[in-house]
C-alpha positions in Angstrom: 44.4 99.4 -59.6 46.2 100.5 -56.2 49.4 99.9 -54.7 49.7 99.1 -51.1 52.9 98.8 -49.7 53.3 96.0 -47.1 56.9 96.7 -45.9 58.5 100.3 -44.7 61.5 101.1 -44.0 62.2 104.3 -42.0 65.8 105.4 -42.8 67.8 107.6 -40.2 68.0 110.7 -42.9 65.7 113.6 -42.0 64.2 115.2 -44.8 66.6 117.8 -45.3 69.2 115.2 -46.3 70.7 115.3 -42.0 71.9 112.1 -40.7 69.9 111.0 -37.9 71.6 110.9 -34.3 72.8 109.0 -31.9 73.9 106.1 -34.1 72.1 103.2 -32.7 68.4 104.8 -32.5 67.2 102.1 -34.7 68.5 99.3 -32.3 66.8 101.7 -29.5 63.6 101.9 -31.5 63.7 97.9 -32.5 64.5 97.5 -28.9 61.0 98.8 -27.9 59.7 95.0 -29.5 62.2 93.2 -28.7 62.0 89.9 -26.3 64.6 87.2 -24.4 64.0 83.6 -26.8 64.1 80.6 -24.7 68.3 80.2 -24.7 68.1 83.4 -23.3 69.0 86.0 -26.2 67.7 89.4 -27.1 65.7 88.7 -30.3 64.3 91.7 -32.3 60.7 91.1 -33.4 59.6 89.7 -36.8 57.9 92.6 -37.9 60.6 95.4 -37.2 64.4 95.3 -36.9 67.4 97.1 -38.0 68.9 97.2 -41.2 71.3 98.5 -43.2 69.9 99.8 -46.8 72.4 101.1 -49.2 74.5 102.3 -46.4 72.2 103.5 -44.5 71.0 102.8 -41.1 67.4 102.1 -41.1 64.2 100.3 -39.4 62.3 97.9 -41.3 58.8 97.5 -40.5 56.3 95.1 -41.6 52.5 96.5 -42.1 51.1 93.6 -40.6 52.2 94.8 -37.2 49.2 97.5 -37.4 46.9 94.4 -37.2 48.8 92.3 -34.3 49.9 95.0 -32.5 48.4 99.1 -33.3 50.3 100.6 -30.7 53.5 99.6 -31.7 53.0 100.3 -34.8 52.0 103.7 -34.4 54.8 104.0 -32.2 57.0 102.9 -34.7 55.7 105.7 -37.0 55.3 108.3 -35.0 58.7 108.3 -34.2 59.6 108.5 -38.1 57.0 111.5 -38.2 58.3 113.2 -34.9 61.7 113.4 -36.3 61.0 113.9 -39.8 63.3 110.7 -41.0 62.8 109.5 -44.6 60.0 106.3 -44.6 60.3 104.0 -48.2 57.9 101.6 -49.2 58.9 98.4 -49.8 57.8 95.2 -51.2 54.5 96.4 -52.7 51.4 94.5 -53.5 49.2 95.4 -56.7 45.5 95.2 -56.2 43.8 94.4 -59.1 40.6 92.1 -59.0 43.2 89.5 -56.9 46.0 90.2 -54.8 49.3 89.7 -56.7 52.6 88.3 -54.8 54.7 90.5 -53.2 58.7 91.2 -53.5 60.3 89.2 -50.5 62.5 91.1 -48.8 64.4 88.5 -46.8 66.7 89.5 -44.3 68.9 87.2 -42.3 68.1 86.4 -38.5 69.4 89.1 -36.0 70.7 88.0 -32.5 72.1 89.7 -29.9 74.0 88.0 -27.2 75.3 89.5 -24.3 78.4 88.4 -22.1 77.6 88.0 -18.4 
């Protein structure tokens, strides 16, 4: 029996307990994926946005973006690595002979829109 996590969240709290600075880096980061929708707002990607766990400001990022996207992913990651921030996993699978559901973490739909 393994555990494979299929959500991470990357929190902005080094490993010596430091909060992470400037404020915003995970809308920075998140920005990296980020795209215009066809009304014309910023829309973070599916697989990684900001959020706020128990009051922290964090990045979640789904596994699955290794597969549709490597680079990104390992972007996303190396960036955690780089500045030695705290990664949890979330939403784990248990492999047994089948694949067992996961916790859902669902989060509600982020928008940005911008005055012009």
């Amino acid at each position: 029996m393994k555990t494979v996590a299929e959500i991470y969240l990357i929190l902005g709290i080094t490993l010596t307990g430091r909060p992470f600075r400037p404020s915003d880096w995970a809308e920075r980061l998140c920005g990296a994926l980020a795209s215009y929708d066809s009304t014309g707002r910023w829309v973070y990607s599916d697989h990684a946005q900001p959020v706020i766990h128990q009051g922290q400001i964090g990045v979640r990022v789904e596994k699955v973006l290794h597969e549709i996207n490597p680079a990104a992913y390992q972007f996303m990651m190396q960036f955690a690595f780089n500045y030695q921030l705290r990664i949890l996993p979330e939403g784990e699978v248990i492999c047994l002979e089948q694949v067992i559901e996961a916790r859902k973490i669902v989060l509600p739909e982020q928008k940005l829109t911008f005055a012009v």
